[in-house]
N, C-alpha and C positions, 0 to 999 in steps of 0.2 A: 589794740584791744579788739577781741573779735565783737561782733555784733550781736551775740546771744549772750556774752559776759555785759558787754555794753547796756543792754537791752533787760538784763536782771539787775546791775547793779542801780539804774537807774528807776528802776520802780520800787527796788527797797527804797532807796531815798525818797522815794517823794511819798510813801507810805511813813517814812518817819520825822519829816516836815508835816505832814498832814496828820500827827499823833502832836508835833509840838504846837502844831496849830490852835487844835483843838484841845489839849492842855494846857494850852500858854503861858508853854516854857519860849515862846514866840509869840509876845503878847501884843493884842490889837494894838495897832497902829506903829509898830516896831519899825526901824529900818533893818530893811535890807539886801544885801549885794553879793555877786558872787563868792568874793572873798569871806564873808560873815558867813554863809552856806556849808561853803567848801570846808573851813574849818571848824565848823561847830557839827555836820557830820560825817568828816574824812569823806571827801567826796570831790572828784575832780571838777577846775571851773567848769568844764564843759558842759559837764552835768549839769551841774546849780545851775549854768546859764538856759542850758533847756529846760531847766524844770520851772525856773522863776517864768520865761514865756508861758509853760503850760499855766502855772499857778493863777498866773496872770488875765490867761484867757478865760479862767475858771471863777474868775474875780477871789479870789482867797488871798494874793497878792493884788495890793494897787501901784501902777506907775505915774508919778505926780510930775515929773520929769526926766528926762534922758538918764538923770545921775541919782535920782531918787527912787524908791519904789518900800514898798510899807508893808506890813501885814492889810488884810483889808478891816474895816473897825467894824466891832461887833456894839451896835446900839439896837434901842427899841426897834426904828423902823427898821433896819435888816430881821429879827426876830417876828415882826408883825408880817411883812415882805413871805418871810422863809412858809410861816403857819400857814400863810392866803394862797400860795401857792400849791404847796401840801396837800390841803383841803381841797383844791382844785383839781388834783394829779392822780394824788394815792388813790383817794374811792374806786377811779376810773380803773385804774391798774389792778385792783383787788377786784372790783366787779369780775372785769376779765378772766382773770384769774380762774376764781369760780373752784368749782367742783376739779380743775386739772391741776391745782395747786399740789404742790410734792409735801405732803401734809406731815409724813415721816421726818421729813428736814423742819421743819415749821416747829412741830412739836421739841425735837431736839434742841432748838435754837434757845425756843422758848424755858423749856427745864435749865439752860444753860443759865441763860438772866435770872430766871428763880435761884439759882443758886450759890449767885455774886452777890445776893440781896439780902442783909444790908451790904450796902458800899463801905470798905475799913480804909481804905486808900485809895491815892490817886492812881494805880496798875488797876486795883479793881474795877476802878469804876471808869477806865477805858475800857476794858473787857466789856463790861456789861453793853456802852455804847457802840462799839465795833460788831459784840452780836446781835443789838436791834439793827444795826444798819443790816447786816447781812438777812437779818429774817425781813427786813421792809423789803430789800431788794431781791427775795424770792420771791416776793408775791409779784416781783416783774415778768420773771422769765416766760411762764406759759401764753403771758399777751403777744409776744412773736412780731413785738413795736421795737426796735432797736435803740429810735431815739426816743420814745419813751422812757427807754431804761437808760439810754444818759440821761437824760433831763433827770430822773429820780436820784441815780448815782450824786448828781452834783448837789440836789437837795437836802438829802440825807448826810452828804459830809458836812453842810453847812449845820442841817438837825443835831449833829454832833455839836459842834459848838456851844449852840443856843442849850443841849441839856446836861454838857458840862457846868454848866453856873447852877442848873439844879441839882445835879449829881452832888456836886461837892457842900452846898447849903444844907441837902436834906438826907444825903446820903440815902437816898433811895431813887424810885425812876417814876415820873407821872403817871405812869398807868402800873398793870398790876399783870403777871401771867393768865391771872383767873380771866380778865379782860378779851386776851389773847384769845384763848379758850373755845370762849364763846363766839368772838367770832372765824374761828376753826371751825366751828360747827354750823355756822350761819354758811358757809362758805361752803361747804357740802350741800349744802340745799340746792347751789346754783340758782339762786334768786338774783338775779342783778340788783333789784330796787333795796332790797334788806339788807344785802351787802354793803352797796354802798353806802345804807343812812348808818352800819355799824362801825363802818369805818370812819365814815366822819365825826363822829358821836366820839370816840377815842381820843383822833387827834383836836377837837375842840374841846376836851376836857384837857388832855397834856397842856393847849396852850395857856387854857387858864390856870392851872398851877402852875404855869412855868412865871408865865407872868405875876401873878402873886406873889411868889418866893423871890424874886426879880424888884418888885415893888416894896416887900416885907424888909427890904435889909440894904441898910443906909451905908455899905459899900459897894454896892450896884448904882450911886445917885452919882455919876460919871459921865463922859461924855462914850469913852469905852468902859463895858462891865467888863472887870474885874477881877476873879476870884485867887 
């Protein structure tokens, strides 16, 4: 196999491990192993064996043992974990950002989620989470931090996760494009201090609905949530 077939076929895969993930059709706390991989997405061990190390290192997979290894488990504290981080990360990243944000893609992303909204399925309502990841992780680019923007990349897959159980409870998204919007426009100002308390304002409202809807509904009362 050459190393640019090697090299695509291997981030499909792990793009659709990381949708089963986050759907769980791979559900918290799952086992599994090359062989469970390999056939569940025609994908050679090889692959699977690289991808469960990356997953791994990524904490999305856990290894409990040489012969074991799991989905990683989605509880409160990972969701509490994910927001306090978030709230740490994002502001800083969007400050940044500022007035050199590619605001033409922002906007685009943004109509995109408006227009998945309501959520009628579980296709939809990846889409919708796939394009807020991508518009959370434009606001990385112009910071010119590289691992900044992993560190966001890994957060935001995880952000996947935690708003799939809202996605599918409310069939909508914790915040609203209008929200979006406005700080679009904050964000033109190139004020760091207004940016920032706008972004944080956003994600400390997502996390309290998220956790409400999360609290509201007595198949989330698990050790892993569910849906």
């Amino acid at each position: 196999m050459k190393m640019a077939t090697y090299n695509n076929d291997a981030e499909l895969a792990y793009e659709s491990i990381m949708d089963a993930i986050v759907t769980q059709k791979l559900t918290p706390s799952q086992k599994v192993s090359e062989k469970i991989l390999s056939e569940m997405f025609g994908i050679s061990r090889t692959i699977a064996r690289n991808l469960i190390e990356r997953l791994i290192a990524q904490h999305f997979l856990v290894s409990l043992s040489p012969r074991v290894t799991q989905v990683a488990p989605l509880t409160l504290l990972e969701i509490k974990q994910n927001f306090t981080l978030r709230k740490i990360f994002l502001p800083e990243m969007v400050s940044l950002a500022g007035a050199k944000a590619d605001f033409k893609q922002l906007n685009k992303l943004n109509e995109k989620i408006k227009k998945l909204l309501p959520i009628k399925d579980d296709d939809s309502a990846l889409q919708v989470l796939k394009a807020n990841k991508e518009l959370n992780l434009a606001f990385c680019y112009p910071s010119e931090y590289p691992l900044l923007r992993d560190w966001a990349r890994q957060l935001e897959d995880t952000a996947m996760r935690i708003y799939w159980l809202y996605a599918k409870t409310k069939k909508s998204f914790p915040y609203s494009s209008g929200q979006q919007s406005i700080l679009f426009e904050i964000m033109k100002s190139d004020d760091p201090k207004k940016i920032h308390k706008a972004t944080l304002d956003i994600i400390t409202q997502s996390e309290e609905r998220t956790l409400t809807a999360i609290f509201s509904h007595e198949q989330f009362y698990t050790q892993d949530l569910l849906v």
